[in-house]
N, C-alpha and C positions, 0 to 999 in steps of 0.2 A: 484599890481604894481610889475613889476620887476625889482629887485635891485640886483646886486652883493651886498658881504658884505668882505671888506677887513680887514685883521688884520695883525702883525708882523711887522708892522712898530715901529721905535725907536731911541735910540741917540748911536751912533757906534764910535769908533775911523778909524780914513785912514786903510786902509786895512785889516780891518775885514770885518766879514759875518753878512747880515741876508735871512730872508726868507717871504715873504709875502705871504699868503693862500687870495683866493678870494672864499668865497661861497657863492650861490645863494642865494637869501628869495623870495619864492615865483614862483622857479620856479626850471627843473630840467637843469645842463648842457646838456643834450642827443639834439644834434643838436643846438647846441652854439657854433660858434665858439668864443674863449677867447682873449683880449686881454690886456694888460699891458699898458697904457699910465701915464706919471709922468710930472708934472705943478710946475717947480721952482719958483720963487717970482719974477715977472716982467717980464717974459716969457710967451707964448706959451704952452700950452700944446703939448706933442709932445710922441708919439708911443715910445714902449721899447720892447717891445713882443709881440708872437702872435702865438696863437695854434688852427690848424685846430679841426674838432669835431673829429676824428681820432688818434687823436696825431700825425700825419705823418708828417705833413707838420710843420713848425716852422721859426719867421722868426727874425729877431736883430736887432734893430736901431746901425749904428756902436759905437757908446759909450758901447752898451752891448754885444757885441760879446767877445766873450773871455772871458765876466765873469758872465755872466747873463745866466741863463737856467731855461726854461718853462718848467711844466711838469703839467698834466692833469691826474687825477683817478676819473671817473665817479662813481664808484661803491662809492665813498667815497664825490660825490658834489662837487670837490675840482679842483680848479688850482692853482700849489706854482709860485712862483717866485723867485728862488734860487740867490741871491745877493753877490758875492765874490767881494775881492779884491776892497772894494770899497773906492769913491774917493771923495772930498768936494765936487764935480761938482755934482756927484748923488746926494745931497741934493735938496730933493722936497717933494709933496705931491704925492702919486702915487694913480693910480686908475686904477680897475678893470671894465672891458666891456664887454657884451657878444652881440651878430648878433645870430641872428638866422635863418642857410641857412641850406638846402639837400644838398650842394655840401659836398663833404666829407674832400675833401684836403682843403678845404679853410680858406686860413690865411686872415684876413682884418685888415689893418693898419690906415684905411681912418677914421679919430674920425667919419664926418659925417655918415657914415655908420650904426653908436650904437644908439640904443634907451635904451638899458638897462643900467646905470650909476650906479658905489658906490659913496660912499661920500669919499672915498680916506684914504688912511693912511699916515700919516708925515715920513717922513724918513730923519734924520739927521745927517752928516757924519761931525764928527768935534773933535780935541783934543783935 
């Protein structure tokens, strides 16, 4: 079965950092494309990120822009999710998704899209 596996999630104070890592089990990233979805408490799950198999391509839901950066090392299994400046409203459970397409640029935001699922990590922004 393929699973992403997420970790770095935690309890932060408002405008601190973290970093969340998603590695595979069971499978390699090479033609994955990655992405970031996060599922607050009575919400929607809803996109944050998104890194082609390339790394070229990359995309922001607007709440992560300006503070959220994707980054992808195949040699290492690995996509982080680099988490600055962050705010109560990012309080969710986040989760990692891989697609697996030839296109090389391509970002997928569309949840329907993933068949690959984590089981998500907590992330809690709170003083």
């Amino acid at each position: 079965q393929l699973r992403p596996v997420e970790s770095g999630g935690g309890l932060v104070q408002p405008g601190k950092s973290l970093k969340l890592s998603c590695v595979p089990s069971g499978f390699t990233l090479d033609f994955f494309t990655v992405t970031w979805f996060r599922q607050a408490p009575g919400k929607e799950r809803e996109p944050v990120s998104c890194i082609s198999i390339n790394g070229g391509t990359s995309f922001y839901s607007n709440s992560a822009k300006g503070r959220f950066t994707i980054e992808r090392d195949d040699a290492k299994n690995t996509v982080w999710l680099q988490m600055n400046s962050l705010k109560s409203e990012d309080t969710a459970v986040y989760f990692c998704a891989a697609f697996h397409t030839t296109v090389l640029a391509r970002c997928e935001m569309n949840p329907r899209e993933f068949n690959a699922w984590g089981r998500g990590t907590q992330v809690t922004v709170s003083s």
